[in-house]
C-alpha positions in Angstrom: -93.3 26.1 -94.1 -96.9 26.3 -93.2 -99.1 26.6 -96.5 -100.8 30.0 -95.4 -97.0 31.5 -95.1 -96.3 29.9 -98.8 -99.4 31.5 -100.1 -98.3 34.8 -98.8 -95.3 35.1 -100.3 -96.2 33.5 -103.5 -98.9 36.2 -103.6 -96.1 39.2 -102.9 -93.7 37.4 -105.5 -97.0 37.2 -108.6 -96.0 40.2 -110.3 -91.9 39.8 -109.6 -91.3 37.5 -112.8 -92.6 39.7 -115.4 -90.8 42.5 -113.9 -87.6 41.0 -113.5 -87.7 39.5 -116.8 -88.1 43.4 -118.3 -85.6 45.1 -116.1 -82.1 44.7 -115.0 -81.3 42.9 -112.2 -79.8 46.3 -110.3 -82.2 46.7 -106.9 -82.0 42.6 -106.6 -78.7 41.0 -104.4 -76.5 39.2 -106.9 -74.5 36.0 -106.0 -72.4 34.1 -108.5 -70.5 30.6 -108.4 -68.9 28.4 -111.0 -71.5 30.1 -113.9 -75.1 30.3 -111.8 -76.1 33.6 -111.4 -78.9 33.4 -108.5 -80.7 37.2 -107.4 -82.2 37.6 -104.0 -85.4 39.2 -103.6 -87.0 40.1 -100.0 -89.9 39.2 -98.8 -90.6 40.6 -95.2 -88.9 38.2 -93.3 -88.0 35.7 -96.1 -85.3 36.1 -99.0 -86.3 34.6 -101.8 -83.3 33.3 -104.2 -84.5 32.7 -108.0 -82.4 32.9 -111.0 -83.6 34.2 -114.7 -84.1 30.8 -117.0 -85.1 30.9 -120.7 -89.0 30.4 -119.8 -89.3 32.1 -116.7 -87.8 32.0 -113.2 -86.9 29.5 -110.8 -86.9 29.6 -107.4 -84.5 27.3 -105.7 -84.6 28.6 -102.2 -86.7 30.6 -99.9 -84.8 31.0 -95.9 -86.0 33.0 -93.2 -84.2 36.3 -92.9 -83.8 34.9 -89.3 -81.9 32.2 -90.0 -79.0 34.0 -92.3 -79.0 36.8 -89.6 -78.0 33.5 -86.9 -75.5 32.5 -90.0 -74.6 35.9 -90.2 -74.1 36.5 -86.3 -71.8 32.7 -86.4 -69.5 33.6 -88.8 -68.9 37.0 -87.7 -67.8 38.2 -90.9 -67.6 42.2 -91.9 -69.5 41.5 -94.8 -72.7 42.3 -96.7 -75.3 39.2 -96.6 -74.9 38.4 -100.7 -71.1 38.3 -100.2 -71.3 36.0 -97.2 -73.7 33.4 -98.6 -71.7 33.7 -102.2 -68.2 32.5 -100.5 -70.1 30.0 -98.3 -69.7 26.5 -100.0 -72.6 25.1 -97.5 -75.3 27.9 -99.4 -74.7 26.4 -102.9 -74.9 22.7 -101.1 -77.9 24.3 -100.3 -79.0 24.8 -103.6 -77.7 22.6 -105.2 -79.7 20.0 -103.4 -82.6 21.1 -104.5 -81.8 21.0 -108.1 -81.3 17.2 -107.6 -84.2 16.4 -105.7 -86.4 18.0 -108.2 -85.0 15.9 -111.4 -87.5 12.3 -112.0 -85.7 9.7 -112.2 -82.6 10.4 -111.0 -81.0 8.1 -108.1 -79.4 9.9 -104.8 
């Protein structure tokens, strides 16, 4: 992602944390999956997926709203986007990956 498009939306997402550490959760999409609760919050053309965490948020995905509408167009699926991505075991691989990546000192 080129760094002026990560400075954009890190600039529309600055006052998001204190807001969605205040509020419920309501106007955000909601996924679950074996206990990890992620929200979804949009970003023009990006979907931002963050979850609440003790001292803040974390982010563990940002995806073009392009590329879900191709995921949504493959699957062909008369479902909401939150819904599809929730039942798709390939989303959380997704995320998932990230988490391990992100840990020092831990071999892949």
């Amino acid at each position: 992602m080129p760094k002026e498009l990560q400075l954009y939306i890190l600039g529309e997402f600055r006052g998001l944390p204190q807001e969605v550490l205040e509020t419920d959760l309501e106007k955000f999409g909601k996924m679950e999956r074996n206990g990890l609760v992620l929200h979804r919050f949009r970003i023009g053309e990006y979907r931002v997926y963050f979850e609440r965490h003790a001292l803040g948020l974390v982010v563990h995905r940002i995806l073009s709203k392009n590329t879900l509408r191709d995921f949504l167009f493959r699957s062909s699926l008369p479902m909401l986007e939150d819904e599809i991505l929730q039942e798709n075991p390939k989303f959380w691989e997704l995320i998932n990956a990230s988490k391990t990546v992100s840990q020092p000192g831990k071999s892949h």
